[in-house]
N, C-alpha and C positions, 0 to 999 in steps of 0.2 A: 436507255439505262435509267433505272429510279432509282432517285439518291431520298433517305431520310433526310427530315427536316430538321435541326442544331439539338431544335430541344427534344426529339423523340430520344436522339442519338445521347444526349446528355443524359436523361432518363435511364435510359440503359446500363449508362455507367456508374450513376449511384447505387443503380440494383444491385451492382455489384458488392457493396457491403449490408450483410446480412443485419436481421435486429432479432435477439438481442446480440452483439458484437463482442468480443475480447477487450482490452485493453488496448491492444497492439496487434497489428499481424506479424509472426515473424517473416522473414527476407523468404523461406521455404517455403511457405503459404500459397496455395495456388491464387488468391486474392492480389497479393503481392506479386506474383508473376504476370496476369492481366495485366494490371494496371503499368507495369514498369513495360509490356507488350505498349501498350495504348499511346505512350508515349512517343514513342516512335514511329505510328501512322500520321496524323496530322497534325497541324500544329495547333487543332482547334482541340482534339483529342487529348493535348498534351497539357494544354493549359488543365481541362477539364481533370483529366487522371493523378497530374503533379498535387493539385491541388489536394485530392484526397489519400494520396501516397505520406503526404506533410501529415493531414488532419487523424491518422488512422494507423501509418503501418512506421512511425517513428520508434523503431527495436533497437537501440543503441546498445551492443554489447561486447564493442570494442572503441579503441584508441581510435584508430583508422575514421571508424563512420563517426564518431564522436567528433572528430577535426571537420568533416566533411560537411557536417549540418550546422557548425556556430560557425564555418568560414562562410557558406552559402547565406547564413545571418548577419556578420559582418563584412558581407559585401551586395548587402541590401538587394538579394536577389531573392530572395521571402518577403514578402510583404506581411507583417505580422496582423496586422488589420483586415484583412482580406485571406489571409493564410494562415492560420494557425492548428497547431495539434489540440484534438481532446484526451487523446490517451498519448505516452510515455513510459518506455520500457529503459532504468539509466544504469549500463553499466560499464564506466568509461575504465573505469582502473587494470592495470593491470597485475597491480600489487599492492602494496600499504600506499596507503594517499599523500604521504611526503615524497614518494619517490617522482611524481609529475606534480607539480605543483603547477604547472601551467593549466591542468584540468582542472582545480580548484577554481584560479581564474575563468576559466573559459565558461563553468558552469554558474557564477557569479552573474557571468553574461546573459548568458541565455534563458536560465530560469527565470529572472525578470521578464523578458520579452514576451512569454506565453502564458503568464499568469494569466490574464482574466481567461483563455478559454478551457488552462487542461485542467480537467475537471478529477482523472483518471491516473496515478501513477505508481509504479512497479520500482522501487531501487533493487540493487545488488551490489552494494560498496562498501568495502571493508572500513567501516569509521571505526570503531576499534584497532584496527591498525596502527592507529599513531594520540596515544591519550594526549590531555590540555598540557601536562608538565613537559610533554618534549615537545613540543609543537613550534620549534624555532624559528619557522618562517611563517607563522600565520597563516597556515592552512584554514584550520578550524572557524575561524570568525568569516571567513570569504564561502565555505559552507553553509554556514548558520543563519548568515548574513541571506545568498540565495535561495535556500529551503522556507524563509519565513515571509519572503514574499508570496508564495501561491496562496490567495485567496479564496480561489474561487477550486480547491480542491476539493471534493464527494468522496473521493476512495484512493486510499493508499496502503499501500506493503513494502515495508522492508526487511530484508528478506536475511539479511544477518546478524542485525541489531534491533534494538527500540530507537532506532532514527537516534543513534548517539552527537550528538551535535554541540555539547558541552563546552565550552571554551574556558571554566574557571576549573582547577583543581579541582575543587572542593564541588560542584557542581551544584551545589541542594539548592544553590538560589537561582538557579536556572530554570526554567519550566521547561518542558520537551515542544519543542517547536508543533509539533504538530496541535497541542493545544489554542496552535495561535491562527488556525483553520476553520472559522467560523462557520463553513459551510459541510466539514468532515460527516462522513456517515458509516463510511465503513472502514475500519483501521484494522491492519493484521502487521504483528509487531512478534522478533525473534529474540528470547531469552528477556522480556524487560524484569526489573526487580517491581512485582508490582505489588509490595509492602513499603514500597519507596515513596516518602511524602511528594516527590517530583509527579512520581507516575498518577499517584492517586490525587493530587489539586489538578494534573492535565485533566483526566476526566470530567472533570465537575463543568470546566470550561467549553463542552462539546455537547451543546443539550439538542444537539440533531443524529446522536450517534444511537446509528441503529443494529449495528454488526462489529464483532468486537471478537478475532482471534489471534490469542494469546501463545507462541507456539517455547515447547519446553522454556516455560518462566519460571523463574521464582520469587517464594512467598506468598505461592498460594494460600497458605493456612496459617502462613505467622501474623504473631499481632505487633501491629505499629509500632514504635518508640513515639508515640505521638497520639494524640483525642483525634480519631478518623470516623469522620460521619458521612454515612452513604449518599453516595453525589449525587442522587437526583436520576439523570439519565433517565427523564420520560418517555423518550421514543426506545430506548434500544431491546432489542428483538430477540437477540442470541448472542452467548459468550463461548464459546470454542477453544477449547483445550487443547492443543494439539503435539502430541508426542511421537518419538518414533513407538511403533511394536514390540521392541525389542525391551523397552524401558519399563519397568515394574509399574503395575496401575492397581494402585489399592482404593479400590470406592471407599473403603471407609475409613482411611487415612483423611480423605476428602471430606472433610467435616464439614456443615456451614454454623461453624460461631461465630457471634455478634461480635465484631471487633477484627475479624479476620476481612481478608479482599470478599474470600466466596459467600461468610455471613453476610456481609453489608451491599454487595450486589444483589445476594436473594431478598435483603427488605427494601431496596430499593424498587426491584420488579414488583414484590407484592404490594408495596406502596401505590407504586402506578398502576396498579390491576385492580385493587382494592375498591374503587368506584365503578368501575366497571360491570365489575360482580356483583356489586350491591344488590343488586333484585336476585341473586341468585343464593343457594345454598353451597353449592361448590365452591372448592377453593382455588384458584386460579393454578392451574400445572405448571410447576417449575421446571419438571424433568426435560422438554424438549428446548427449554430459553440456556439452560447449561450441561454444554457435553463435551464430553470427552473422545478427542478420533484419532488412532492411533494411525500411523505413515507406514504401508505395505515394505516390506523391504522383501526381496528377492533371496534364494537359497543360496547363490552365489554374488551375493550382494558384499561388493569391496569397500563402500562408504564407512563410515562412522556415522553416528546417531546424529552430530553434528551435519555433516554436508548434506544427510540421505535426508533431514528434515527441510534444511534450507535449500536445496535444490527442488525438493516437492513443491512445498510450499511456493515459489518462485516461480513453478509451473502454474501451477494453477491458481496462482492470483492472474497472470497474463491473461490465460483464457478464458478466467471472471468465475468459476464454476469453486473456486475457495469456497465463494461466502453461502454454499447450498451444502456443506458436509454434513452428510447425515450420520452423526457421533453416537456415542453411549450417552444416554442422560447419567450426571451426576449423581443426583439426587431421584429418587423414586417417586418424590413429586413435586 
């Protein structure tokens, strides 16, 4: 009998994750059914496959596996240095976030422990569920508190809110934690107010953000209570609008005046393009860096405009194929 040699056989088994990759595999994934297979051939196999089961296909989308994977952490059978995930799918609730406050804690736990490698993550958590003024047992600060550790975060989605994380009433002195993501590039955020002095100094804060959608927000077109000067954002690539079908879309509703989000992001980009072009006569095209892409809804489609977005969206940040939506341009050029 020929046996292959560790490392052929380990070879084999990274093949097993494709490039470019999702987020996360879900638990139904034929990738995910391998490897949970693999585990159970030898024990060379298992270390091999567990490993990348951790690093790859962590889809928390219950209580159940959410208990499963911070007890497997506190009880030091992860090695977070040798084991860690790069993608994160988190949706531990089962309802308003007061109602378990233990998951508050447990996600306290555990999101420190993977920060330096997850680079990739997906929420689905009602943080609106329970605002700062009822917040009696200190939920919110044991949130905000584990969300602001990931450093070493590249791409994130939440998929119900703008990552609401607020812990004062009054909120305005808060920056939205994801601002505090030094390494962020691609951010897709539900309903934020982005006329909101919070939303618009986050941006200014993210000068590696390259993809940026916005799904039924508002203030697209209102102007500030406040002197708002376009943030710079040198690298970023495309802003994405993203509505259900159903929802009225007037292009020229869509104005870009100076003072507004959409004016001060288009002089932003021409800002950045502006040298670029310089040897040229043309004028750098705006039309494909801001679009518009409405969410397909079905004839016997039972959602509201609410779920039928955030449950899209939620989809297809998982499987990474968000941030390529080929929208309406805005603007004509």
């Amino acid at each position: 009998m020929v046996f292959l040699p560790p490392e052929v056989i380990l070879h084999i088994i990274n093949c097993l994750i494709p490039s470019p990759h999702p987020v996360v595999f879900p638990p139904s994934d034929p990738v995910t059914h391998t490897l949970l297979s693999l585990t159970l051939v030898s024990r060379f196999t298992l270390t091999a496959a567990r490993k990348l089961l951790i690093k790859h296909c962590l889809y928390i989308d219950c209580t159940r596996r959410f208990n499963e994977i911070t007890s497997l952490k506190r009880k030091s059978e992860i090695n977070p240095i040798t084991v860690s995930p790069i993608g994160l799918f988190l949706a531990p609730y089962p309802g308003a976030i007061d109602e378990s406050p233990k998951i508050a804690t447990d996600i306290r736990f555990l999101l420190p422990s993977i920060k330096n490698t997850l680079t990739r993550l997906v929420i689905d958590i009602p943080l609106r569920s329970l605002y700062p003024e009822d917040d009696e047992i200190s939920v919110r600060p044991k949130l905000r508190a584990a969300f602001l550790e990931l450093i070493a975060l590249e791409e994130f989605c939440s998929a119900q809110d703008e990552l609401y994380l607020a812990t004062d009433p009054d909120g305005s002195s808060e920056p939205g934690v994801w601002s505090f993501w030094p390494r962020l590039k691609r951010l897709a955020l539900y309903n934020p107010d982005v006329a909101h002095i919070g939303f618009l100094e986050g941006l200014k804060k993210c000068p590696k953000l390259t993809h940026l959608i916005l799904t039924r927000s508002d203030g697209l077109v209102n102007f500030p209570d406040f002197y708002f000067e376009h943030p710079g954002l040198t690298r970023l690539e495309r802003v994405t609008i993203v509505n259900s079908v159903r929802a009225r879309f007037d292009k020229d509703q869509l104005v870009r005046t100076p003072g507004t989000f959409l004016g001060e992001i288009e002089l932003a980009f021409r800002a950045n393009n502006s040298v670029a072009n310089a040897a040229s006569d043309e004028e750098p095209c705006f039309g494909p860096f801001c679009t518009y892409f409405q969410v397909p809804a079905s004839l016997n489609e039972e959602k509201d405009d609410i779920e039928l977005c955030q449950d899209w969206v939620c989809r297809r940040a998982i499987d990474g194929s968000l941030w390529d939506l080929n929208g309406m341009p805005i603007f004509d050029r």
